[in-house]
N, C-alpha and C positions, 0 to 999 in steps of 0.2 A: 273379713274384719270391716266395720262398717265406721267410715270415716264423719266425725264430727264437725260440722260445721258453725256449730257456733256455741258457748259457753252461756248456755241460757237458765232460767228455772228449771228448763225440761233437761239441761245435760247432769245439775245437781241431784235430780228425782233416778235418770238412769244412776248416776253412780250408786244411791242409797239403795236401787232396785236390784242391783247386782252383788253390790256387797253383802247384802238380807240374803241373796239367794248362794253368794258363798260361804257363808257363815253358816248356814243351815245343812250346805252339804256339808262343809268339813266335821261340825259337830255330830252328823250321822258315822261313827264310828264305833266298834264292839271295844270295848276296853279290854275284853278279854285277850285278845286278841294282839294287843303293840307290844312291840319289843324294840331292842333297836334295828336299825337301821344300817347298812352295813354299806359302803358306798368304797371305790376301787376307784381314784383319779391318778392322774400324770401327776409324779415328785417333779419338785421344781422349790425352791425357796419363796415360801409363800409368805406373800404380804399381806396382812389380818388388818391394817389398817384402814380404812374403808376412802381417805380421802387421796392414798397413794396406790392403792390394788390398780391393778389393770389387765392380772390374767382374767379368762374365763371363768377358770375351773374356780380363783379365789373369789369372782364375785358369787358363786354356788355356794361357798364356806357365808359370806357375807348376808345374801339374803336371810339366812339363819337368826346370824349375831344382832342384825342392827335395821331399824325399821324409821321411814322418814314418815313426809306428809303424806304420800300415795308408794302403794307397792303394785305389781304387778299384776295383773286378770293371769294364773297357770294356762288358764287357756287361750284367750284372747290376747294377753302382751298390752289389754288397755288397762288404764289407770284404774286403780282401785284405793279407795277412803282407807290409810293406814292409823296414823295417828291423830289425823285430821276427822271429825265426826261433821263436819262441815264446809262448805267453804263458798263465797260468792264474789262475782267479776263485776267492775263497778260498767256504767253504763259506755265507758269510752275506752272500756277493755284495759286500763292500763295500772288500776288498783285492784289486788287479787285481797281477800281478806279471808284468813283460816280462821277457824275455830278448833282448838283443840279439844280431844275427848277427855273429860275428868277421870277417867280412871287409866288413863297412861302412865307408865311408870317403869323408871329404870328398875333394872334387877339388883339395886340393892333396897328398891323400893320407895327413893327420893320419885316424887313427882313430877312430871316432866312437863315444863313451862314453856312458853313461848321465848323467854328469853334464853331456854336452852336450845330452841332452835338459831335464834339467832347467831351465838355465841357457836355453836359447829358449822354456819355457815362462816363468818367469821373466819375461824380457823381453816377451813378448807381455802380463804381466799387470801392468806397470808403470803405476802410476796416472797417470803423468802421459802415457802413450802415449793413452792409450783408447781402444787397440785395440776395430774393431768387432764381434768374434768372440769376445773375451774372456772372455764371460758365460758362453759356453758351456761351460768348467771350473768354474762354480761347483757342479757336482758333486761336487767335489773340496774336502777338508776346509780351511778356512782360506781357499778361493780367494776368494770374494767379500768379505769383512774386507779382506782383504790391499790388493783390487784398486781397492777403494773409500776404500782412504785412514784405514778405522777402525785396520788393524793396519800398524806404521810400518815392521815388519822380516817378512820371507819365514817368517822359522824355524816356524811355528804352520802351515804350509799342508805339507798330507799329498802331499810328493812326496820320497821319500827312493830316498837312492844307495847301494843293499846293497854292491857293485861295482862295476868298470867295463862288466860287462855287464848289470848286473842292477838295474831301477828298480821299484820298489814304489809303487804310487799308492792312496791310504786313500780313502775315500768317504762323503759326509755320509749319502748312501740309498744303494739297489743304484739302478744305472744301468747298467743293460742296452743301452742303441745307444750307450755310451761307442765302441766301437770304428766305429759309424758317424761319431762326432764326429769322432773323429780322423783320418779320411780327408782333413780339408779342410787344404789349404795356411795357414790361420791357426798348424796346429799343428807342419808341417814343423821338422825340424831345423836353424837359422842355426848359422853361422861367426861368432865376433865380425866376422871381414872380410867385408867383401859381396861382394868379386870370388871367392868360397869358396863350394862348392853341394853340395848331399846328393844329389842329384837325378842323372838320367840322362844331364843336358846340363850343360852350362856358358853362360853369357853370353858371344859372341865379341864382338859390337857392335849397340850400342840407339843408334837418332837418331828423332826424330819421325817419319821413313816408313818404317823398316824396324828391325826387332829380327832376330836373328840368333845360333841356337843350335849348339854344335857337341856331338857326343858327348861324354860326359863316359870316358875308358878305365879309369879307378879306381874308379868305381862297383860296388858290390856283383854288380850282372845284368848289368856291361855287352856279358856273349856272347848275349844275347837281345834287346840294342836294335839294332833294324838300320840306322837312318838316320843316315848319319856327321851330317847337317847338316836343321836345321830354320831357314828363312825366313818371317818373318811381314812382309807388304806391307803399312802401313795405309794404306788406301786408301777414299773414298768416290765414286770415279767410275765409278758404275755400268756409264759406256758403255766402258769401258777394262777395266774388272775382265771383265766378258762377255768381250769378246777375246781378253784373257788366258789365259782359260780354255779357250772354244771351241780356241786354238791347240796347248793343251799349256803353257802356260808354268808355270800354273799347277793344282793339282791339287786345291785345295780350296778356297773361297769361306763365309765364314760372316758376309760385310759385304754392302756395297750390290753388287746384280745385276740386271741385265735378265733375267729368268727366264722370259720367253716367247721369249727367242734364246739360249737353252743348246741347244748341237745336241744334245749325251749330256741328252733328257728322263728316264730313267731317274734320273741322278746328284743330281735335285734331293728334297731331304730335306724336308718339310713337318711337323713331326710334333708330338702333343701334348706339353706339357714339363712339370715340377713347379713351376709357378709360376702368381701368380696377379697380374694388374694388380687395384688398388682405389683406392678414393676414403676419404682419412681426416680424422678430426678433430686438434686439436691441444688436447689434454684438460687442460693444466695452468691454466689460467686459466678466469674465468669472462667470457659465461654458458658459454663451451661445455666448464667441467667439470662440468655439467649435465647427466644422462643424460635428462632430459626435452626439453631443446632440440634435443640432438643426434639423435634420437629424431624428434621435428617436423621437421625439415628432411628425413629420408629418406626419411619416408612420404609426401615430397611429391615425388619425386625418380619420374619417370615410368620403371617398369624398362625394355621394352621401347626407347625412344627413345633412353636414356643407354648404352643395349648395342649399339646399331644398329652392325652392318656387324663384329659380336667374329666371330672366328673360332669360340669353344667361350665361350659365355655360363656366367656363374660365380653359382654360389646359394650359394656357400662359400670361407670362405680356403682352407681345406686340397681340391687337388684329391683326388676319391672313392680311395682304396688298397682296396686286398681286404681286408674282414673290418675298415675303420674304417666306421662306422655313419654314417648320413645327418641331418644335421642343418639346422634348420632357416633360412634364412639370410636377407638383409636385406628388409626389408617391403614390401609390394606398394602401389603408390599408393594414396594416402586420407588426402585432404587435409582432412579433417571429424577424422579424427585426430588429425592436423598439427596441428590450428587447435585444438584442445581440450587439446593438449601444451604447446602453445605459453602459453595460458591459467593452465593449472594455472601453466606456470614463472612467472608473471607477468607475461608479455610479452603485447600486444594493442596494441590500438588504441589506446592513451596511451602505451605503451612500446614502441618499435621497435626493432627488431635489423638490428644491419652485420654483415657477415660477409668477409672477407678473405680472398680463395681466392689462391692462387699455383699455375699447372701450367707443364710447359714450351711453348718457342715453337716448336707445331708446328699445324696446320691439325685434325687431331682434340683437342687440348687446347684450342682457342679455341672450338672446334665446341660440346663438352662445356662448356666456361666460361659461354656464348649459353644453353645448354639450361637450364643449372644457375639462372641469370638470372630466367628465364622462368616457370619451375615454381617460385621462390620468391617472386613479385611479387604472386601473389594473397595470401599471409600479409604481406607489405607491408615485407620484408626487404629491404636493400639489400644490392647486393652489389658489392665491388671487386675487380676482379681483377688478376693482373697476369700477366707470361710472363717466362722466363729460359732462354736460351737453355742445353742437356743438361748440360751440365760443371757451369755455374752453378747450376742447376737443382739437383740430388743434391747439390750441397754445402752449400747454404742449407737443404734440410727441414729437417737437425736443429736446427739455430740461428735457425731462418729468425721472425719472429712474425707469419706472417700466419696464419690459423684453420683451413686447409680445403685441403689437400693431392692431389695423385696419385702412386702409387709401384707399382711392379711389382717383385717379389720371386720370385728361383726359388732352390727351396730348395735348402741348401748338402749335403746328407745326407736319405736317401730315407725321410723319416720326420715324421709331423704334427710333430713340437717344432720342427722345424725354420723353422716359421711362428708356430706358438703362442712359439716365444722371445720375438720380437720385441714381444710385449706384456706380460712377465711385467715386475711392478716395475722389480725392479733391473736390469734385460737393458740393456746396451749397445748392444744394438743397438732398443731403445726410443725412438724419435723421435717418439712421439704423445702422452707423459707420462702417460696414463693409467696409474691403479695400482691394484690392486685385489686387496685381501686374499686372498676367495676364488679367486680365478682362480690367482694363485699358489700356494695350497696344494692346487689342484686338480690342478699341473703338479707339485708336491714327489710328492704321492700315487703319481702316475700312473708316475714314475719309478724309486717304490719296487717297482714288481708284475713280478714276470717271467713271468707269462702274458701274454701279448702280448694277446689277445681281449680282456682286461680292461683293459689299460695302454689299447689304442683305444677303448674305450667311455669310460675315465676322458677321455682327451683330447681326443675329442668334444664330452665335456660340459665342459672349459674352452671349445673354441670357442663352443657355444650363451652361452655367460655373455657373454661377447667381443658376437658377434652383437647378443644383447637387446641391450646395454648402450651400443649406438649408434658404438660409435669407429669401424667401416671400414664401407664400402660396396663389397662386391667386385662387378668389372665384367666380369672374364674370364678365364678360364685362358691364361695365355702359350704360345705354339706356339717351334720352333725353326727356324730355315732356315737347311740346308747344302747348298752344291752342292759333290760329291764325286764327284770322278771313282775311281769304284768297280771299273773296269775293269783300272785300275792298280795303286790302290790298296787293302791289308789292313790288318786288324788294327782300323779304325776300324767300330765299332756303333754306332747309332741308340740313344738311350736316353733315359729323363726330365727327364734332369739337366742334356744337352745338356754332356758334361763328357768329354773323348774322350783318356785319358792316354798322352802322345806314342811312350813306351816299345814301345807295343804295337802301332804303326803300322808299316809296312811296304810297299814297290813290291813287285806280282807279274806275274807274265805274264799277258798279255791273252789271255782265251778266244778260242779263234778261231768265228766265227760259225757257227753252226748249220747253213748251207748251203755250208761248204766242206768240202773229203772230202780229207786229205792224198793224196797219192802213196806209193805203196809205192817 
């Protein structure tokens, strides 16, 4: 992936070069040929809302339904021209000006305005939603006042409506992966109505086991979406989703599978993803708003044992990208450490420490809860634990008060901020309360520099701050698992983001095997 370093004439010409060259592939499609699409995800109570979603699986439902200023490169994970046919950076980087494309249009065929973008930003930054992606505008002049309840009216936040095609957004720094933000579904364009979609599809019908997309024909590109109909199964019965598949019914699998009886071994997708599982503290109370206690517990925390059986073991939140520098990441056992941190804090052998972990209720969370046990008992810590079953689980971290967490995170845009948010102060999407002056102004910094070499050394060095300072213990880099019948199907790439936009999907003709020779 080839990193951008500056927002010039020549980054607007790549974008129009790429978008012309994906337009052109998608539209190479046999119409004889589409049908639906039949797709097998993990049940879970899905949120269709785009400014509250936060699983994976629903931002897949999402890129469907609802399409912002930039969507995703399937392949590359870089920005691609969605609703925007234009856009230019003013010369001090900190006035972004869109142009939007005249034939944009919700699916019930109202025209989609700049003041319709404003008005879904707007809404996603409404204090009393707290929206989890929210924060991510606070690039954006007035956006965190506004979003946090210090300023009581919108008017102060740098999002102005020159036209109806034309939005002007002001900026507190230059902020250069602005248009990486904007790729994610938090920022999509809403209808006040919700049965109304910007996106490719429309919602035909959502029930607990099946969601159910059809084309949307008033969409901007709709001569380059080829799938009249997308079907999502949610289903977790391994032994029936295999079948499924094995028969044809189904063409894509990204839930539960038996993956040593998929006949098509090729279609199964294994791959590294931009995410990272970790173990964290919950930093707004004491003792463990203490960077010394939290500190003593990891360096007791046996690496090798607590990693046992990771796919791709993790010595950092941010997985390694090209040209971010390597940093140093959670401590290596040493319990003479521990026990000397533990000390300075105060705590020993007259003063003992409880500590209250909560993970979910699965056989490696219990596994890891026994471990975690064990390695603390020689400092003479007690430890409670408890389990919650996935759904419950994700929704208690942020409100939850027990001390000692597990979370896995893949980032929403192909870029370290994308991890480093979730610890800056004010970030909304901050569930560990830690706050910390410098780390913030190290992220403010980092987002002023449009050299990219510099802006990755800058962000590194919030992670190391991050690191010392005890709040995560990362355990592994997250993988992604798709079984795609690739025989069939196009337009779907493998990528980091595990983020595959439905648009660009397509049935094609199955090659015919290498040992068959037509007839003349």
């Amino acid at each position: 992936m080839q990193n951008r370093k500056t927002l010039s004439f020549f980054s607007v010409v790549s974008f129009l070069f790429y978008s012309v060259c994906l337009a052109a592939n998608a539209a190479s499609f046999d119409p004889a040929l589409q049908r639906e699409l039949t797709i097998i995800s993990s049940p879970h109570a899905y949120d269709l809302n785009p400014h509250t979603a936060t699983y994976a699986d629903e931002s897949q439902v999402l890129t469907g339904l609802y399409e912002g200023l930039f969507s995703y490169n399937p392949y590359s994970l870089e920005p691609e021209l969605a609703l925007v046919e234009s856009f230019k950076v003013s010369r001090n980087k900190k006035n972004w000006t869109f142009t939007l494309r005249k034939n944009a249009h919700f699916s019930n065929g109202e025209v989609i305005t700049a003041e319709h973008v404003k008005k879904s930003w707007l809404a996603l930054l409404e204090p009393g939603l707290q929206a989890p992606f929210a924060s991510l505008l606070d690039c954006i002049a007035g956006v965190a006042d506004y979003r946090n309840g210090k300023a009581k009216k919108p008017d102060a936040i740098g999002i102005e409506v020159k036209d109806e095609r034309t939005l002007v957004v002001k900026l507190v720094n230059p902020t250069e992966h602005l248009s990486r933000i904007l790729c994610h579904h938090a920022f999509a364009v809403v209808h006040p109505d919700k049965n109304v979609y910007s996106g490719a599809f429309v919602l035909e019908s959502f029930s607990p086991e099946t969601i159910v997309l059809k084309k949307n024909p008033v969409y901007w590109d709709s001569g380059s979406v080829a799938l009249p109909y997308v079907r999502f199964i949610l289903s977790d019965n391994s032994q029936s989703n295999t079948f499924d598949f094995n028969v044809g019914n189904v063409q894509w699998v990204d839930g539960a599978i038996e993956s040593g009886k998929v006949l098509l071994r090729n279609s199964i997708m294994l791959s590294s993803q931009f995410g990272t599982e970790y173990l964290f503290f919950k930093c707004g109370k004491k003792p463990y708003s203490d960077e010394r206690v939290r500190n003593a517990l990891l360096y007791a925390i046996p690496n090798d044992e607590i990693r046992k059986n990771s796919f791709i073991k993790a010595n950092s939140l941010v997985l390694p990208l090209s040209g971010y520098p390597e940093v140093l990441g959670a401590p290596e056992l040493d319990l003479d450490e521990a026990a000397s941190l533990l000390k300075t804090a105060g705590y020993g052998k007259g003063r003992k420490l409880t500590i209250n972990i909560c993970f979910s209720n699965d056989d490696t969370s219990k596994r890891r809860a026994e471990l975690l046990a064990k390695a603390w008992q020689p400092l003479g810590i007690e430890v409670n634990a408890s389990f919650l079953e996935v759904d419950q689980y994700l929704a208690s971290v942020e409100k939850g008060d027990a001390d000692f967490y597990s979370y896995s995170w893949i980032g929403d845009f192909a870029d370290p901020l994308a991890f480093l948010e979730l610890f800056r102060g004010s970030s909304s999407l901050n569930v560990t309360g830690w706050k910390n002056q410098k780390y913030d102004a190290i992220l403010s910094e980092a987002s002023a520099m449009s050299n990219n070499e510099q802006r990755f050394a800058k962000l590194a060095e919030a992670e190391q701050l991050l690191l010392d300072s005890g709040v995560i213990y990362p355990i592994c880099h997250t993988v992604s698992f798709n079984v795609i019948d690739n025989e069939v199907i196009g337009g779907w790439y493998d990528n980091a983001l595990n983020i595959h936009p439905l648009k660009y999907i397509k049935f094609i003709q199955p090659a015919l095997p290498a040992n068959i020779v037509m007839a003349n």
